[in-house]
DOTOR-644872 format. One line per field, with one value per residue (C-alpha): residue in three letters; y negated, x, z. Coordinates in nm, 4 decimals. Each point is the difference from the previous one (the first is absolute). Layout:
<recs>
gudo <- c(ALA:...);
north <- c(Y:...);
east <- c(X:...);
up <- c(Z:...);
</recs>
This chain:
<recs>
gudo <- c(UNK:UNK:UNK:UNK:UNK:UNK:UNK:UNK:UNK:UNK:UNK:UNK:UNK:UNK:UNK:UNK:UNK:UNK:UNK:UNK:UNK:UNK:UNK:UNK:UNK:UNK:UNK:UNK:UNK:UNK:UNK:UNK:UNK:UNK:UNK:UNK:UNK:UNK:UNK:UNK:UNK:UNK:UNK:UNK:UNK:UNK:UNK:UNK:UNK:UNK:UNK:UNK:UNK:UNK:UNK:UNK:UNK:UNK:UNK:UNK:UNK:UNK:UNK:UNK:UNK:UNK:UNK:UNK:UNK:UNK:UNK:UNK:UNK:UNK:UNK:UNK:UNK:UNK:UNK:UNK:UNK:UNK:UNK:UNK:UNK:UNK:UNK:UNK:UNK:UNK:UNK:UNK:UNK:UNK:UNK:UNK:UNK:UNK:UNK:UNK:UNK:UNK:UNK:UNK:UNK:UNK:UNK:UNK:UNK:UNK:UNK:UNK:UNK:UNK:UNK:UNK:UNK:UNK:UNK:UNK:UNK:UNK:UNK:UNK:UNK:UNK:UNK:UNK:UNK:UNK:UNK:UNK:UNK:UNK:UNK:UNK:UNK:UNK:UNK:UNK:UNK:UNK:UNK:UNK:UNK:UNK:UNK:UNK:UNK:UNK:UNK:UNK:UNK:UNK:UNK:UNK:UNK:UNK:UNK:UNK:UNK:UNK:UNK:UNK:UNK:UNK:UNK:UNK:UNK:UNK:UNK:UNK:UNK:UNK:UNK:UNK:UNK:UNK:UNK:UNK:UNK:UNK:UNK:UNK:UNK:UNK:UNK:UNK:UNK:UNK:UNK:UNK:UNK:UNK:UNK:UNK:UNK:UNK:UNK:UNK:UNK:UNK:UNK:UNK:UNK:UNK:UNK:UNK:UNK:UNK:UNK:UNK:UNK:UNK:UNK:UNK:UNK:UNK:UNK:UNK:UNK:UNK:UNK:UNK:UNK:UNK:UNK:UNK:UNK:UNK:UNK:UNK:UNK:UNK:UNK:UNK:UNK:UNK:UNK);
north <- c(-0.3476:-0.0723:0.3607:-0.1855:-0.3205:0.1780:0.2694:-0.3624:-0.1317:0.3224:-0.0043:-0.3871:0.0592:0.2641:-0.1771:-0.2978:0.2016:0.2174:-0.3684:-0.1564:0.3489:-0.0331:-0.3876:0.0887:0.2824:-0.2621:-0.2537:0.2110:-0.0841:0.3670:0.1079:0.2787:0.3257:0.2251:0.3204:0.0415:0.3672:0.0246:0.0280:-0.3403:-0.2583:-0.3505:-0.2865:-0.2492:-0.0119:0.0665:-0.1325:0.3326:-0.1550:0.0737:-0.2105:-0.3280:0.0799:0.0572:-0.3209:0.0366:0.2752:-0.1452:0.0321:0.3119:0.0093:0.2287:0.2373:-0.2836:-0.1798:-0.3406:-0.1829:-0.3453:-0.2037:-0.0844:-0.2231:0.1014:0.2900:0.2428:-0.2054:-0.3324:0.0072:0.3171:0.2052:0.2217:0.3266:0.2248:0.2057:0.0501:0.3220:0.0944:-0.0404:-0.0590:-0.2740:0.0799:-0.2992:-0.1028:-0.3716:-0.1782:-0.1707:-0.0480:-0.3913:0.0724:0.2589:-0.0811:-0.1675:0.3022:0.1719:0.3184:0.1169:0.3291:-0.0212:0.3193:-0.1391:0.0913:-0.2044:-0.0211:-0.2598:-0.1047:-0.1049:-0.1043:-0.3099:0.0230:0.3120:-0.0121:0.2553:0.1213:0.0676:0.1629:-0.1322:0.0693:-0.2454:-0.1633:-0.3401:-0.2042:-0.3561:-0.2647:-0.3158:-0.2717:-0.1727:0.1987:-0.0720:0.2172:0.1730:0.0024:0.2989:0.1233:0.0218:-0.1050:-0.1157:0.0543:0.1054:-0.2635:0.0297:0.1135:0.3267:-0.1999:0.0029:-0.3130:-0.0804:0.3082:-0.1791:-0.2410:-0.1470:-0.0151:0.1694:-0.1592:0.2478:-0.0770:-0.4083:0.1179:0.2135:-0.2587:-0.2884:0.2121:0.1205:-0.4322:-0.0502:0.2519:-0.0472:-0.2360:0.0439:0.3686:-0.1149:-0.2304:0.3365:0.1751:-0.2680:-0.0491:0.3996:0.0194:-0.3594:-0.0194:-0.0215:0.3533:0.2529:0.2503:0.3244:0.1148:0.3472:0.1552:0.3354:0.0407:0.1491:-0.1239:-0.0533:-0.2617:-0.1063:-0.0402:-0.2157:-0.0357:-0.2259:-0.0101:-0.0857:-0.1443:0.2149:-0.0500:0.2371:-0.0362:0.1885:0.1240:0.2242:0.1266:0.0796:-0.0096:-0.2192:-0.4005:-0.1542:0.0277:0.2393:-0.0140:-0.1499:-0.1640:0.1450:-0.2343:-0.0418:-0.2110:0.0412:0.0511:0.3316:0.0941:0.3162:0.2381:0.0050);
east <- c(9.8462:-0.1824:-0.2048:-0.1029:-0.0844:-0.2097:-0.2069:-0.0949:-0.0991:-0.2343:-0.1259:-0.1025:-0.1538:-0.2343:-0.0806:-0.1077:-0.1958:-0.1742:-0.1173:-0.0934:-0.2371:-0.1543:-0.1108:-0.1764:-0.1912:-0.0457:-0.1615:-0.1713:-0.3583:-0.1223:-0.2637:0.0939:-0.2048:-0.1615:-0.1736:-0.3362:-0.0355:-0.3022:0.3037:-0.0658:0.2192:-0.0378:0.1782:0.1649:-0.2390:-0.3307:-0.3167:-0.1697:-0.3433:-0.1152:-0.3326:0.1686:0.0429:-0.3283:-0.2500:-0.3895:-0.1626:-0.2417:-0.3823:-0.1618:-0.1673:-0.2001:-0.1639:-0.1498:-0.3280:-0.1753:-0.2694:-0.1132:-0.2908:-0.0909:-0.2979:-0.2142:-0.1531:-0.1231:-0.1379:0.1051:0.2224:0.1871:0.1802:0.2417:0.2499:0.1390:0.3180:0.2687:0.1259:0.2245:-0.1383:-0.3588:-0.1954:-0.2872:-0.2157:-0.3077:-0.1590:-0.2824:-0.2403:-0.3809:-0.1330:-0.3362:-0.2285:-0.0188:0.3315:0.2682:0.1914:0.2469:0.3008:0.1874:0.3417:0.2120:0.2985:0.3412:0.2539:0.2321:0.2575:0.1659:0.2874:0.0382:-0.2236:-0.2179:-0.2367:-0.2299:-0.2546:-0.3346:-0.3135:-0.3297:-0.2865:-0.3020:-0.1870:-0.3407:-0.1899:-0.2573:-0.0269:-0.2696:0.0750:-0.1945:-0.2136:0.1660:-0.0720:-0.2116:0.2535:0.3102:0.0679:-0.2410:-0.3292:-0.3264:-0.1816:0.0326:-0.2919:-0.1199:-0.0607:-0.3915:-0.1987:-0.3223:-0.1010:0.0650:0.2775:0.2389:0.2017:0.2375:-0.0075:-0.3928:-0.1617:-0.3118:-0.2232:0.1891:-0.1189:-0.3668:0.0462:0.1305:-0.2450:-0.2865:0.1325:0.0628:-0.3315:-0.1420:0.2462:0.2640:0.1885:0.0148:0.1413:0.2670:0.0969:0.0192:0.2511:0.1662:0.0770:0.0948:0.2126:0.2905:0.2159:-0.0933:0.3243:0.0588:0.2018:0.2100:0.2004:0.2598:0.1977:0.2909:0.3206:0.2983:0.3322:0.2449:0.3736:0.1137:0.3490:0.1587:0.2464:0.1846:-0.3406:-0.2073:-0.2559:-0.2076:-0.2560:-0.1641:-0.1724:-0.3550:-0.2666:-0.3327:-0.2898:-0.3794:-0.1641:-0.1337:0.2906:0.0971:0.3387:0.2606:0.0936:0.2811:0.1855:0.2679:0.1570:0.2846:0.1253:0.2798:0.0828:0.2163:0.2586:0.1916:0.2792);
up <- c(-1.9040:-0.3312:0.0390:0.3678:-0.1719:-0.2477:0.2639:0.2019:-0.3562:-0.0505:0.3863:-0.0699:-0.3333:0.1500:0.2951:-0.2258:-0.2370:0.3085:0.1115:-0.2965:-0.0463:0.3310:-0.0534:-0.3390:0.1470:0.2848:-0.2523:-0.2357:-0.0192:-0.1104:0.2220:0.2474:-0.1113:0.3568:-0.0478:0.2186:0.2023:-0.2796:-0.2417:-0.1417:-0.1332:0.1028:-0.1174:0.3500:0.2796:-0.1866:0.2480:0.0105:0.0756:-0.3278:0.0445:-0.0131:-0.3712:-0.0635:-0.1011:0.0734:-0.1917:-0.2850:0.0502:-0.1015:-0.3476:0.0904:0.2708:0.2038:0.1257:-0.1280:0.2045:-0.0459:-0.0970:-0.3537:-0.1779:-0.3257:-0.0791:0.1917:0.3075:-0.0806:0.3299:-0.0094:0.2845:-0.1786:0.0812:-0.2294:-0.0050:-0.2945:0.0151:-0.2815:-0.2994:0.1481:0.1224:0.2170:0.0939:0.1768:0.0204:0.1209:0.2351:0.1261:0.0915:0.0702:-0.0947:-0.3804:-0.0274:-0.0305:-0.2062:-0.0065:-0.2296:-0.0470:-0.1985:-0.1748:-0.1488:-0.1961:0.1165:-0.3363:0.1010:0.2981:0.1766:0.4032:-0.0471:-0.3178:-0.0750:-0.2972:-0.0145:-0.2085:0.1881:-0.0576:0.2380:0.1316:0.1405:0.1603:0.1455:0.0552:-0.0348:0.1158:-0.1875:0.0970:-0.2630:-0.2607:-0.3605:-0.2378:-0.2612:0.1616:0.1340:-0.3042:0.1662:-0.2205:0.3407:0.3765:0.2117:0.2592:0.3949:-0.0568:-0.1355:-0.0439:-0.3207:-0.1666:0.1905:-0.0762:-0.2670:0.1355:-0.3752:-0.0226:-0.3068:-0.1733:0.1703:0.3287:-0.0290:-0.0953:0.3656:0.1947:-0.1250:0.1175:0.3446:0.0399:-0.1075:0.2808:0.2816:-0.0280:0.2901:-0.1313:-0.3007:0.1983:0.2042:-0.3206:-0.1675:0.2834:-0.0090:-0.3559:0.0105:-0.2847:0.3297:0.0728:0.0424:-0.2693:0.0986:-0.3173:0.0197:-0.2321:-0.0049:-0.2319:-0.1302:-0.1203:-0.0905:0.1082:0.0193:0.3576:0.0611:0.3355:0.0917:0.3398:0.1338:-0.2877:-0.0641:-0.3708:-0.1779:-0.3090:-0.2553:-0.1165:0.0577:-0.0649:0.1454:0.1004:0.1573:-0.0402:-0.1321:-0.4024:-0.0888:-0.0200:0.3241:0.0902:0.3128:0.1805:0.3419:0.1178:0.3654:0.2222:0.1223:0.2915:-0.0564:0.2279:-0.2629);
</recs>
C-alpha cells in the first residue's frame, strides 16, 4: 500500500513539473529563431522587404550638373552651367545685351572640399566683355580720355584740347550750323565702348543652391589691374 501511495506521489510530481515546463516555454519572450532556404538566420517574423529599412539616399557630392543665373562679372547678367565631376569643376558663364554690352567666362576648377550640400572649389578663368556705360567718367576704368562721336578735326577729343577750341572757333566763325552738327556729334553724352580680356583666379562656394565667386585677375585692355572678379547667383543641380 505505501509503495502505491508513493508511485501516485511520483506520477503527480511529474505531471506537475511537465506542466509547469510547458507554461514557461509558453511565456517566454525569446524570439523564435527561422532559417531562410538562402541559409539565413532570422530572428521572429523578420519583414523581408528590406527597403522599408532604408531612409532616402543623401545628395551626391559630386558627379553632377549646375545651371542657373548669376550677376557680376562677366556680362553683368550671367547664364551659367558647369559640371563637378570628381575632383573637377568645369564651368562656363555669360551673356550678350546688345552688340557692345556682353561678356563670356570659362572656369577650370579643383574642387578641394565637399560634402552633399557644400562644395568649395579653386578656379582659373579666362574671360572677355564689352561694356557701354553711359556718360561714363574719365579715370575710372583708367582711361586718360575717351574719343568722341566725330573724326573731324577739332572735334575728335571728347575732352577738347587747346588746339581743338582754336578748330572749333574757326569752323563757328565760317559755318555755324556746321559747327552745331559737329558738337552735336562729339556731345559729352556720346557712348564710349570699353573692352577687357583677362585671367584669373577665384574661390568658388556653393551652397545647396547659392552660388558665389570671387577673386582677381589680370589682363589687357581699358580698365586698370588688377581686377576684381565676382558673381553671386543661384544655380540649379541634378544632385
Amino acid at each position: 500500500m505505501k509503495k502505491l501511495k508513493f508511485l501516485v506521489l511520483v506520477i503527480v510530481l511529474l505531471f506537475l513539473n511537465v506542466s509547469i515546463l510547458a507554461q514557461t516555454q509558453k511565456q517566454d519572450p525569446s524570439p523564435e529563431w527561422t532559417e531562410d532556404p538562402d541559409q539565413k538566420t532570422r530572428i521572429g517574423k523578420e519583414d523581408s522587404n528590406e527597403d522599408m529599412l532604408e531612409g532616402k539616399p543623401l545628395p551626391k557630392s559630386t558627379n553632377f550638373l549646375v545651371y542657373g543665373a548669376s550677376i557680376g562679372s562677366p556680362g553683368s547678367i550671367n547664364f551659367n552651367l558647369g559640371y563637378y565631376y570628381k575632383d573637377v569643376v568645369l564651368r562656363v558663364s555669360g551673356g550678350k545685351w546688345n552688340p557692345h554690352w556682353w561678356g563670356g567666362q570659362v572656369d577650370i576648377g579643383y574642387s578641394f572640399w565637399k560634402t552633399p550640400v557644400i562644395a568649395h572649389s579653386i578656379s582659373i578663368v579666362f574671360g572677355r566683355f564689352e561694356v557701354d556705360p553711359f556718360e561714363s567718367e574719365i579715370g575710372r576704368g583708367g582711361q586718360n580720355s575717351y574719343p568722341s562721336g566725330s573724326s573731324f578735326p577739332g572735334y575728335t577729343h571728347r575732352d577738347s584740347t587747346y588746339e581743338d577750341l582754336i578748330l572749333r572757333s574757326y569752323v563757328t566763325e565760317q559755318s555755324p550750323d556746321l559747327a552745331l552738327y559737329l558738337e552735336y556729334e562729339s556731345r559729352d553724352r556720346q557712348k564710349v565702348h570699353l573692352s577687357q580680356q583677362y585671367v584669373g583666379l577665384t574661390y568658388d562656394f556653393l551652397l545647396g543652391n547659392f552660388f558665389l565667386q570671387v577673386g582677381g585677375g589680370i589682363g589687357k585692355g581699358d580698365y586698370k589691374n588688377p581686377q576684381l572678379l565676382i558673381q553671386i547667383g543661384y544655380l540649379f543641380d541634378t544632385r
